[in-house]
C-alpha positions as MATLAB code, in Angstrom:
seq = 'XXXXXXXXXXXXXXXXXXXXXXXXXXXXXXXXXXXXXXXXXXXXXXXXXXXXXXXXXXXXXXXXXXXXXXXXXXXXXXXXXXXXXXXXXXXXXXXXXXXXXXXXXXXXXXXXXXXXXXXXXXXXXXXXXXXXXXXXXXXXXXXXXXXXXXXXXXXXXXXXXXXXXXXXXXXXXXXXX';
ca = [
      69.943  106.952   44.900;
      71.814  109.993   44.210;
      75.420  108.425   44.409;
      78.273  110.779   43.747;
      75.719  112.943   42.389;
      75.936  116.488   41.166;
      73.470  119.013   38.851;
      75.679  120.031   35.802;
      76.121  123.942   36.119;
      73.728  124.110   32.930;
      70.579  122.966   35.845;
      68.267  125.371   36.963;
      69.342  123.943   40.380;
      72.908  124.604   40.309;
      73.078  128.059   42.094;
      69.750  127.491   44.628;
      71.046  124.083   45.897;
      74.640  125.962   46.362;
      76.300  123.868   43.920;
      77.648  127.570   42.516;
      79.817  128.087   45.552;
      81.978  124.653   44.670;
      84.904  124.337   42.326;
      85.438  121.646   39.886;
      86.649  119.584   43.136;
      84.310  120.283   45.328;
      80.407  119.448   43.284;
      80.997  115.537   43.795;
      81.230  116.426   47.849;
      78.505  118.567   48.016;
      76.671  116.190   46.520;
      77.604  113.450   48.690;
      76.410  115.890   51.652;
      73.379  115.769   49.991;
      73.144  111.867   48.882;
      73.449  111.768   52.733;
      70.891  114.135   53.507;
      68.230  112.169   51.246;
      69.158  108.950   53.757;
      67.994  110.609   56.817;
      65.136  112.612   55.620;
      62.718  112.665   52.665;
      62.736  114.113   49.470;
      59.540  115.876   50.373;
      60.868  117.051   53.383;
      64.339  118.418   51.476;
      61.876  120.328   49.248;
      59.652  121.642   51.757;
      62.554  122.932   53.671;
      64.141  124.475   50.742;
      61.303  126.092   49.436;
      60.707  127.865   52.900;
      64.812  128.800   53.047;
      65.248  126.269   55.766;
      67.616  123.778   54.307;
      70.802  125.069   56.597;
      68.648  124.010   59.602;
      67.688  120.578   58.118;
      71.545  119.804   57.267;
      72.336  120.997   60.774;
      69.446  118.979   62.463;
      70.899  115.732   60.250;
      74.427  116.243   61.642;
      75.772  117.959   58.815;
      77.067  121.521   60.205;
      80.867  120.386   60.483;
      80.816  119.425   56.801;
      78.626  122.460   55.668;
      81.344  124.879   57.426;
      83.616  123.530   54.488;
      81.684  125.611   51.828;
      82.123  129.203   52.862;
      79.959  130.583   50.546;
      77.276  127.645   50.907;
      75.169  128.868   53.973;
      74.761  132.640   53.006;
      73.303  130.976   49.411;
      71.129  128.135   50.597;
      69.881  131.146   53.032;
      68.737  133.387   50.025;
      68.011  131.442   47.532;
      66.286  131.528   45.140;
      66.994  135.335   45.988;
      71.552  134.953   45.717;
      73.549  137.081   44.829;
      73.427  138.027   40.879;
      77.548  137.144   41.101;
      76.261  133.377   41.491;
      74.397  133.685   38.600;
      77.355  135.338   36.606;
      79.427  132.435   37.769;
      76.885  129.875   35.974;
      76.872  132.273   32.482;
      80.902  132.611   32.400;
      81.654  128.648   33.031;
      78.930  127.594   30.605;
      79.944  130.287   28.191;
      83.593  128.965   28.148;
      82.879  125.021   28.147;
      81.371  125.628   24.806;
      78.049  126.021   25.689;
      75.842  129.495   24.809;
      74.271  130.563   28.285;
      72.019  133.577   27.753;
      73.022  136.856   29.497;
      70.303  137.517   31.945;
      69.369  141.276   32.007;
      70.576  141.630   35.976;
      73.785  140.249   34.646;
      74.293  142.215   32.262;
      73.582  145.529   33.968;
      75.388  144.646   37.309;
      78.529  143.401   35.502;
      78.932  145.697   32.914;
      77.711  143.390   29.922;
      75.289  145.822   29.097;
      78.208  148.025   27.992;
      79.522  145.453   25.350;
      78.322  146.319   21.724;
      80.108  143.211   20.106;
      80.300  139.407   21.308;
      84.340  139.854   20.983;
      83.435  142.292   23.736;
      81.057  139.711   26.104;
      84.193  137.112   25.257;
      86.893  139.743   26.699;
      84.688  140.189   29.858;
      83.946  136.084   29.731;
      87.588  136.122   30.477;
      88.384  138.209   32.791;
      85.342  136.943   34.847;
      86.832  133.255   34.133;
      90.287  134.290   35.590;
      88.591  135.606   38.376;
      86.486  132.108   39.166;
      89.112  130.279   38.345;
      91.380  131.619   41.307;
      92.143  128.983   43.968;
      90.398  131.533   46.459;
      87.709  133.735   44.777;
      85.238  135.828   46.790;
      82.142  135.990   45.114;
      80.354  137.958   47.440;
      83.229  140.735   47.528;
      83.044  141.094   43.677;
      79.364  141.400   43.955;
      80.312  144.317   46.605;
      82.375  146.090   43.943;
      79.646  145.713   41.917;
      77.440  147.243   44.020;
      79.781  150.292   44.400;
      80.481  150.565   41.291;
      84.379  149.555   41.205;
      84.350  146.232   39.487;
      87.374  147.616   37.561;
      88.776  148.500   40.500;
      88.498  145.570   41.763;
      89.130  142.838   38.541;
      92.800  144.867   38.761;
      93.905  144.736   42.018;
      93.198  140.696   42.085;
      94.146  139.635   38.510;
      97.189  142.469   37.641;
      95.008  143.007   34.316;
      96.618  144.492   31.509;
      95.899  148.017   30.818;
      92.346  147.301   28.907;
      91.221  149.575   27.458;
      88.107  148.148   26.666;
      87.982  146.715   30.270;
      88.174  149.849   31.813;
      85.833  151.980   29.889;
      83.242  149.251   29.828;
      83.480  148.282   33.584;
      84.113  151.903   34.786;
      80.244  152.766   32.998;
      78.658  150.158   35.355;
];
């Protein structure tokens, strides 16, 4: 069985399956809710119902809304995927581009968040960083960063939550995107 289970944010599964919208103490519950899952249904059935965006029902239908609710990010995922939110994705670059790992840069990533901008890997680091600092608070809002992303005020945005220092490099690259 899948006991105390979770993908390693390196898997191809991490962000669909929602294991993107946990912290370092939250991936062994979520996949608990989902050792649990795999006891009342099967593992055809999880697939099927993930494959047609259906998995929220199938947790509810298995008794599992009151723990769901504890993920706030976890239902608007599981409900796009495989079509989240590129600041999911960014998530899964910056933590396995910090635990000494070398995640690729997908092009979406790098357009929305400004890597595109970087001419230099001292420059992807710098924005690794301040990206990190961001996850790493003990309330980050992925989907509101993704907002300022979409309008254009990641800076903006970065500032007002982390006090950055005055970056120059920061601000000219994130102001271009």
């Amino acid at each position: 069985m899948l006991y105390q289970f979770y993908p390693s944010s390196l898997d191809n599964i991490w962000v669909p399956f929602g294991f993107c919208t946990c912290d370092e103490n939250t991936e062994l519950e979520l996949g608990g809710m989902y050792e649990g899952l795999l006891r009342e249904c099967t593992f055809q059935e999880l697939y099927d119902v993930h494959e047609a965006l259906q998995l929220v029902g199938l947790f509810y239908s298995k008794g599992w809304a009151n723990p769901l609710l504890k993920f706030p990010f976890l239902i608007d995922v599981l409900n796009r995927s495989p079509g989240s939110l590129t600041v999911w994705h960014l998530k899964q670059v910056v933590i396995n581009n910090t635990d000494g790992h070398r995640m690729p840069i997908g092009a979406s990533i790098k357009r929305d968040y400004g890597f595109i901008n970087c001419t230099k890997r001292e420059e992807e680091v710098e924005f690794l960083a301040a990206y990190l600092t961001f996850f790493k608070r003990p309330d980050p809002n992925p989907p509101a960063l993704h907002e300022a992303c979409m309008e254009g005020e990641i800076f903006d945005y970065l500032h007002a939550l982390l006090k950055l220092k005055d970056n120059k490099l920061l601000n000219t690259r994130l102001i271009k995107c």
